[in-house]
C-alpha positions in Angstrom: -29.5 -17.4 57.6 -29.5 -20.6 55.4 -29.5 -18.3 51.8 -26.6 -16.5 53.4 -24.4 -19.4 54.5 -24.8 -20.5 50.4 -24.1 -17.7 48.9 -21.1 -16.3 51.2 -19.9 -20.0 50.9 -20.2 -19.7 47.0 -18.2 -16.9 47.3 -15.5 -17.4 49.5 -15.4 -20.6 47.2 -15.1 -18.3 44.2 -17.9 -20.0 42.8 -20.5 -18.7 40.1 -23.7 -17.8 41.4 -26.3 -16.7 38.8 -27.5 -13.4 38.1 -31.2 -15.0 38.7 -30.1 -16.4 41.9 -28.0 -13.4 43.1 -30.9 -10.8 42.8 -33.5 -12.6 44.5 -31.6 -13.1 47.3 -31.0 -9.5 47.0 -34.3 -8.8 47.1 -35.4 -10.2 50.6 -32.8 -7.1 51.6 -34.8 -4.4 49.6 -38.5 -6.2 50.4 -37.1 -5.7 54.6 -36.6 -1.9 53.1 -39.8 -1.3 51.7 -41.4 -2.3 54.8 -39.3 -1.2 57.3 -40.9 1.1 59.9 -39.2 4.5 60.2 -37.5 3.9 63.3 -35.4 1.3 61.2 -37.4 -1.4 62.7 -40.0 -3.8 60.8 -43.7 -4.5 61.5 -45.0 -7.9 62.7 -46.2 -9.6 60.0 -47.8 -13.7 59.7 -46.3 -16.3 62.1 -43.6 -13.9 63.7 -42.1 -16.1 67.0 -39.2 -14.6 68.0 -40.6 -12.5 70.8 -44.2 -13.1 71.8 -46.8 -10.6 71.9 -43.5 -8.6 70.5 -44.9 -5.4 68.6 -41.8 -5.0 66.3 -39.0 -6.8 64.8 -35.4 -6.0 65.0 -34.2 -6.2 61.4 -30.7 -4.6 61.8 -28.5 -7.9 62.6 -30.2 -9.2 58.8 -29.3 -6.1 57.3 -26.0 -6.2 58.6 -25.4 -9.5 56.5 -27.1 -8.0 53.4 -24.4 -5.1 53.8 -22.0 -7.8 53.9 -22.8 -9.2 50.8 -24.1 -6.8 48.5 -22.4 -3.7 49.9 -25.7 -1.6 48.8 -25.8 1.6 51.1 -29.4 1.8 51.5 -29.0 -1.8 52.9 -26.2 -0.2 55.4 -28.8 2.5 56.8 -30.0 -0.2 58.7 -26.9 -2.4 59.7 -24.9 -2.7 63.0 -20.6 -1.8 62.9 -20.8 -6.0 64.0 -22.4 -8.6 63.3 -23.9 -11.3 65.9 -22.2 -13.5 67.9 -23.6 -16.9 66.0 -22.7 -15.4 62.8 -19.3 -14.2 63.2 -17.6 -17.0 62.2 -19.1 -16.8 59.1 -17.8 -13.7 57.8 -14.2 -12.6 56.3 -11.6 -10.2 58.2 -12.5 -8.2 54.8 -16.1 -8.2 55.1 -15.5 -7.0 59.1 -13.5 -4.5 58.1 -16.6 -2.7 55.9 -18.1 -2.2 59.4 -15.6 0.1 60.4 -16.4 2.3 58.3 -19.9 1.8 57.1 -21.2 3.9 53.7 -24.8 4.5 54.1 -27.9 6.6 52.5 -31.1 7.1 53.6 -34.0 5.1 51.0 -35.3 7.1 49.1 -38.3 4.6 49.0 -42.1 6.3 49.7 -45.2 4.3 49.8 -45.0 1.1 47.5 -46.3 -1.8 47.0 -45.7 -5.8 46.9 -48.5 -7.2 44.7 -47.6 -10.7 44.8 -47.9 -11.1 48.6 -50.4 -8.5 48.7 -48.4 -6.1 51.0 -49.1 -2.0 50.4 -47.1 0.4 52.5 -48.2 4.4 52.7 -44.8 6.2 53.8 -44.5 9.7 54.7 -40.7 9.8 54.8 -37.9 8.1 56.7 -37.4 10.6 59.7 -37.8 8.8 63.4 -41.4 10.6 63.5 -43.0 10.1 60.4 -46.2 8.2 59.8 -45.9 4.4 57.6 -48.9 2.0 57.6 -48.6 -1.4 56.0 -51.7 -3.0 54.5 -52.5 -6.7 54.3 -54.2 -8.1 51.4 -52.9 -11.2 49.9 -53.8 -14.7 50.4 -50.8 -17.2 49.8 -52.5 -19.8 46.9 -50.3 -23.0 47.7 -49.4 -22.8 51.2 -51.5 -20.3 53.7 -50.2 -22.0 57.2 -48.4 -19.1 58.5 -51.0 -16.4 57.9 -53.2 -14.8 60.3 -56.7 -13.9 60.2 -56.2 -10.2 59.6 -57.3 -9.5 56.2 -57.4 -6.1 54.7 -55.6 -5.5 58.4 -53.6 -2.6 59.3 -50.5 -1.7 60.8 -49.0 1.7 61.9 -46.0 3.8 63.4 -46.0 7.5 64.1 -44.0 9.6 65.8 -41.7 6.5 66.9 -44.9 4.6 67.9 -46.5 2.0 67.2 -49.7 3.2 67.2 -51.8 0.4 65.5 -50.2 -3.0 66.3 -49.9 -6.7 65.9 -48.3 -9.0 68.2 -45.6 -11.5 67.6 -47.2 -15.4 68.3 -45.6 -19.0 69.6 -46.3 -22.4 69.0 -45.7 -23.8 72.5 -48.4 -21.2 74.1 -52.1 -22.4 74.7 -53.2 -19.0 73.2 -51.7 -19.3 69.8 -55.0 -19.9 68.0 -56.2 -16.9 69.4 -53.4 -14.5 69.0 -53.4 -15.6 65.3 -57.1 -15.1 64.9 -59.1 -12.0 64.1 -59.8 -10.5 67.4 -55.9 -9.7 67.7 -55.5 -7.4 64.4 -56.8 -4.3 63.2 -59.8 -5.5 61.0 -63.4 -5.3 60.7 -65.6 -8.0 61.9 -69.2 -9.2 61.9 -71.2 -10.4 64.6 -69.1 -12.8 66.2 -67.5 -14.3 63.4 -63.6 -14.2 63.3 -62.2 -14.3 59.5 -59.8 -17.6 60.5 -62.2 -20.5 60.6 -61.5 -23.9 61.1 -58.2 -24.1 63.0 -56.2 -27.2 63.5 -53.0 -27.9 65.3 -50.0 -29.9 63.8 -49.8 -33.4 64.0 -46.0 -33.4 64.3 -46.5 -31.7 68.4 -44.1 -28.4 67.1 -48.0 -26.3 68.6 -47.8 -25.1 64.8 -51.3 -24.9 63.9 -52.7 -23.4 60.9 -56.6 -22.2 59.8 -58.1 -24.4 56.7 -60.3 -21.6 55.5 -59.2 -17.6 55.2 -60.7 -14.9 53.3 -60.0 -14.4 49.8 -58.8 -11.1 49.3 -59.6 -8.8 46.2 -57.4 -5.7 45.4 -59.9 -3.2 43.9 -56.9 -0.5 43.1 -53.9 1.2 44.4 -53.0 4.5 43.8 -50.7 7.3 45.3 -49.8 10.7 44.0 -49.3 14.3 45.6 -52.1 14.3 47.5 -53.0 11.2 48.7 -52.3 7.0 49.0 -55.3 5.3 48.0 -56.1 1.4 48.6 -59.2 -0.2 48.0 -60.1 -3.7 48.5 -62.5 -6.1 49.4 -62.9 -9.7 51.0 -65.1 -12.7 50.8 -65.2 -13.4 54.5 -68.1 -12.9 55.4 -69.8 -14.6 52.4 -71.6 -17.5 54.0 -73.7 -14.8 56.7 -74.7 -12.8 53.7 -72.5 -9.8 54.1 -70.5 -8.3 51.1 -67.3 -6.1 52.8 -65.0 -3.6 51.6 -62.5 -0.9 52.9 -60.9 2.1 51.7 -58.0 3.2 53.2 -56.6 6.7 52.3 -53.5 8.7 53.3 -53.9 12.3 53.0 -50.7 13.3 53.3 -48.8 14.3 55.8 -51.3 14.6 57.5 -53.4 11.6 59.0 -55.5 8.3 57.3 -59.3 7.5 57.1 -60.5 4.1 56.6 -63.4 3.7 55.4 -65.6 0.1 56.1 -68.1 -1.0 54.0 -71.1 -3.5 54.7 -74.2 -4.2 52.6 -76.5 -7.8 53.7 -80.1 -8.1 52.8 -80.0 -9.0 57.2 -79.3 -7.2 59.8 -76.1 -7.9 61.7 -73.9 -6.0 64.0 -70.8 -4.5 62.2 -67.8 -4.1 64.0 -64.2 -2.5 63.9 -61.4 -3.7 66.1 -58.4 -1.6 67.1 -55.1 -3.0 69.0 -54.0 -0.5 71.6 -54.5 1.0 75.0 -57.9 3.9 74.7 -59.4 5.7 76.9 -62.8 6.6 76.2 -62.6 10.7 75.2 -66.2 11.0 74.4 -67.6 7.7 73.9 -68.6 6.2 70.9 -66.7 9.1 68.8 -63.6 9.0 70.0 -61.0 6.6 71.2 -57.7 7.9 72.6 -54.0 6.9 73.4 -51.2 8.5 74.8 -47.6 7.9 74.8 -45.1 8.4 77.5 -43.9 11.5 75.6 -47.2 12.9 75.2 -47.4 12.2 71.6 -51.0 10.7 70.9 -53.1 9.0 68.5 -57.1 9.3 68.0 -59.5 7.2 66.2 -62.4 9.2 65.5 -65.9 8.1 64.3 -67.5 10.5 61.6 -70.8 8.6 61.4 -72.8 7.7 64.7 -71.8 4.6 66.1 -73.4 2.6 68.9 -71.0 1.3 71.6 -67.6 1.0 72.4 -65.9 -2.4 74.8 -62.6 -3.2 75.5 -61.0 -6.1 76.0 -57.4 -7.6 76.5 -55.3 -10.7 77.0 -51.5 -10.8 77.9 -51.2 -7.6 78.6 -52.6 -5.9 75.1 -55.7 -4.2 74.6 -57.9 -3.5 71.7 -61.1 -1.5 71.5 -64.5 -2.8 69.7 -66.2 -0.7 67.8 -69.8 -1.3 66.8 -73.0 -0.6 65.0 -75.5 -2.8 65.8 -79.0 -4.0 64.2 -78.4 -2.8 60.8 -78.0 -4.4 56.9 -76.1 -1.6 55.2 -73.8 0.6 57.1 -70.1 2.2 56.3 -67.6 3.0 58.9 -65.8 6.3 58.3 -62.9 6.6 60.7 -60.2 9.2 61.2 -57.2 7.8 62.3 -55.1 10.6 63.8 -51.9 10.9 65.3 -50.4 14.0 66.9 -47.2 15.5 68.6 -47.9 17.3 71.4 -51.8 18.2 73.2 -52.7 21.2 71.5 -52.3 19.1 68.2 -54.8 16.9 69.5 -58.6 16.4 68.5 -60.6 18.5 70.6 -63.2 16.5 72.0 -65.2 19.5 73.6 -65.4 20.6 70.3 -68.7 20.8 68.1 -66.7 21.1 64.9 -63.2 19.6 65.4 -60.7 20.1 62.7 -58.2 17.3 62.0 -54.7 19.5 61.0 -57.0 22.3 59.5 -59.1 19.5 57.1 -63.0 20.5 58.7 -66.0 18.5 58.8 -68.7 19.0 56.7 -67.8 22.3 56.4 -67.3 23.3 52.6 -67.8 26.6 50.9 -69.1 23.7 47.7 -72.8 22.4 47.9 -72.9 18.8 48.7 -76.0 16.8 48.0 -76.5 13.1 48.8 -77.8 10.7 51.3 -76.0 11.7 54.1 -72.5 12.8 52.3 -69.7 13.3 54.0 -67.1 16.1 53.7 -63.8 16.8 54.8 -62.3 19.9 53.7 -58.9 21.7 53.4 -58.4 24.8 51.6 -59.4 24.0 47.7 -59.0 20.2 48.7 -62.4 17.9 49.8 -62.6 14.4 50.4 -66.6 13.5 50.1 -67.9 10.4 50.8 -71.7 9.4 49.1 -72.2 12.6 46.8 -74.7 12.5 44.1 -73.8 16.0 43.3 -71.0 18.5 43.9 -71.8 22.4 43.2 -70.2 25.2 43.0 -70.9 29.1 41.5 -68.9 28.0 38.5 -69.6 24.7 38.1 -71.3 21.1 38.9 -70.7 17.3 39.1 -73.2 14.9 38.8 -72.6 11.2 39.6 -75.3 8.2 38.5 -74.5 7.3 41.8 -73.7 7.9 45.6 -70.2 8.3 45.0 -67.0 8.4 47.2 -64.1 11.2 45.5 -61.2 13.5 45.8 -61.9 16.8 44.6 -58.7 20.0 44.2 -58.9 22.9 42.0 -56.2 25.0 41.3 -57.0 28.2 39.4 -59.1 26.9 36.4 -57.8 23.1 37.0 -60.6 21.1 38.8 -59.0 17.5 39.5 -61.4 14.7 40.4 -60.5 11.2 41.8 -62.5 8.5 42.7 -61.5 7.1 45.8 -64.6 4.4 46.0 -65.0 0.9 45.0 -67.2 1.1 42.3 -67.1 2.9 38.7 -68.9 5.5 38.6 -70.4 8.2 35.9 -69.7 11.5 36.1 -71.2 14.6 34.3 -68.9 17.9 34.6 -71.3 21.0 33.6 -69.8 24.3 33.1 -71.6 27.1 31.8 -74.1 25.4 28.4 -71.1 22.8 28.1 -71.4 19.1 29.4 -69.2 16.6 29.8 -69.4 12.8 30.6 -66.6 10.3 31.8 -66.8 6.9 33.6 -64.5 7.5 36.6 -63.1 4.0 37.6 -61.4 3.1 40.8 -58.6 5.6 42.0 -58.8 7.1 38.9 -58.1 11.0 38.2 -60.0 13.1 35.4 -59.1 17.0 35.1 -61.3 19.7 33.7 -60.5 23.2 32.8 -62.9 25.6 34.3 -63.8 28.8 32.0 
């Protein structure tokens, strides 16, 4: 509100603004579209107090004043034909006269990024159903107050859902501290250590209170294409107890997500994953389960054994804990998966269950690891901790377990790394041999003869 009243004062003032000024204020209307939910709304994000325990944010009223001032039509696709009461003596009979007649286009946005803030959004498309998830992974250097402990957290809408949430906070409430914290957001967690440590309320009586130590987050890579969103990053929160953590997160599109949670301690701890929502228990530890008044659904799905599964709650909102006790080195590899309707559903009486026609560990190609990990969709397989990919034609060899996208198409194999680390990969066709360091989201293509 107070960069509005400025600038429309500048204005109706016939006063120069600069161009420097003029597009940055500009920009806090296109940053609301590039994380704008589907259903025109906006995901709770930091130190959001309009509406506790408030899933969502109303954005439209904003965007209505961005309209105003900038006339841009993929600003409009979100505005109201009025503005709000407080602001409508603000505005010109001109500028209320646009809203009779509001031009509008859909974004054209997909999934982008904000790497200053450390914000990455995976975006199907902008119909009421589509899937968006909004990653956080940036750590604000000067001034941290008004983040939360949800590092490398997640967000999620689907079908006009909110399927993985966070909830909006307040100063005033007792509780504050704890819906800022850790316990709240979708992250992963060891033992019983929470990532915001050290939390201190304000001197001045507001109930603002802040943490004095978060983790410092690491963007490994980003990468999207045709087949997939990619993000890889890692954290230093859980430093001082010895544990190094990472997670993947990929977007197969248009299909559903798998995260991917990585934990490596010379001591055994017990590693956990927490998940905002309502679950019932489908076939406990391997699947959690929510469903929506329409029937629409979402599934969380554990591909490696876990060991127990608690819920918990407070004000009304539930998460579910999921854990793997006793252990130094273990990855989580979850299916996040969202559906329209009960036959789209994971079957949980199933032995095999297929996730939109993707199967598990089930590929015509010969896998060989420690325990890989295959999910596979007509020539497309996503293969987690492969030392070695065969075929009739040809092979891959890695100098290490090694997490990758493979596709062929005809005589085009494509290969992307969708791990953390390099890695080295030998292609061998025929006598012929091949060698490549494969980097972080990284794509190498090979011609099969």
């Amino acid at each position: 509100d107070n960069y509005f009243y400025v600038y429309q004062l500048a204005k109706i003032s016939n006063l120069e603004v600069t161009p420097f000024w003029e597009e940055r204020l500009k920009s806090l209307f296109i940053t609301l579209i590039k994380i704008a939910y589907p259903d025109k709304s906006a995901p709770v994000l930091s130190d959001d107090t309009d509406n506790p325990w408030g899933e969502k944010n109303d954005i439209s009223g904003a965007m209505t004043l961005g309209y105003l001032l900038f006339e841009l039509p993929e600003v409009a696709y979100f505005a109201n034909n009025q503005v709000e009461r407080k602001m409508f003596w603000y505005v010109t009979n001109k500028q209320l006269k646009l809203l009779e007649n509001i031009k509008f286009e859909e974004p054209t946005l997909t999934s982008t990024e904000l790497p200053i803030t450390g914000y990455y959004i995976m975006r199907e498309g902008w119909e009421a159903d589509n899937k968006m998830m909004i990653i956080t992974a940036g750590l604000d250097k000067d001034k941290p107050d008004h983040q939360h402990g949800d590092m490398l957290g997640i967000q999620a809408m689907a079908n006009g859902k909110v399927i993985l949430p966070n909830y909006q906070v307040r100063y005033s409430l007792e509780d504050y501290g704890f819906f800022k914290n850790s316990m709240v957001k979708n992250v992963a967690l060891v033992d019983d250590e929470l990532q915001g440590k050290q939390y201190t309320s304000n001197q001045g009586g507001s109930g603002f209170g802040k943490f004095l130590e978060l983790p410092q987050p690491k963007t490994i890579t980003w990468n999207t294409n045709s087949n997939l969103d990619l993000f890889v990053g890692s954290h230093d929160g859980f430093a001082q107890s010895g544990v190094n953590y990472s997670r993947q997160v990929i977007y197969l599109k248009d299909d559903f997500w798998i995260v991917k949670d990585n934990f490596s301690s010379e001591k055994t701890h017990e590693y956990k994953q927490i998940w905002q929502g309502h679950y019932s228990l489908e076939d406990a530890p391997n699947l959690l389960r929510s469903t929506f008044e329409d029937a629409s659904g979402f599934d969380i799905y554990q591909v490696k054994k876990t060991d127990a599964i608690t819920n918990s709650g407070k004000r009304g909102k539930q998460w579910a804990i999921v854990s793997k006790k006793g252990t130094n080195n273990f990855s989580f590899i979850t299916v996040l998966f969202p559906y329209k309707g009960f036959d789209n559903r994971i079957d949980e009486v199933s032995e095999k269950p297929s996730f939109k026609g993707w199967l598990l560990n089930s590929t015509l190609w010969k896998v060989s690891g420690k325990e890989p990990t295959t999910l596979s969709k007509d020539n497309k397989m996503v293969c987690f901790s492969a030392n070695k990919i065969e075929t009739a034609d040809f092979t891959f060899q890695f100098s290490a377990a090694s997490d990758v996208f493979v596709s062929q198409t005809n005589n085009i194999v494509q290969i992307q790394s969708i791990g953390e680390n390099n890695t080295s990969l030998t292609f061998i066709v025929k006598k012929t041999k091949k060698s490549v360091v494969l980097k972080p989201g990284e794509t190498v293509e090979f011609t099969v003869k």
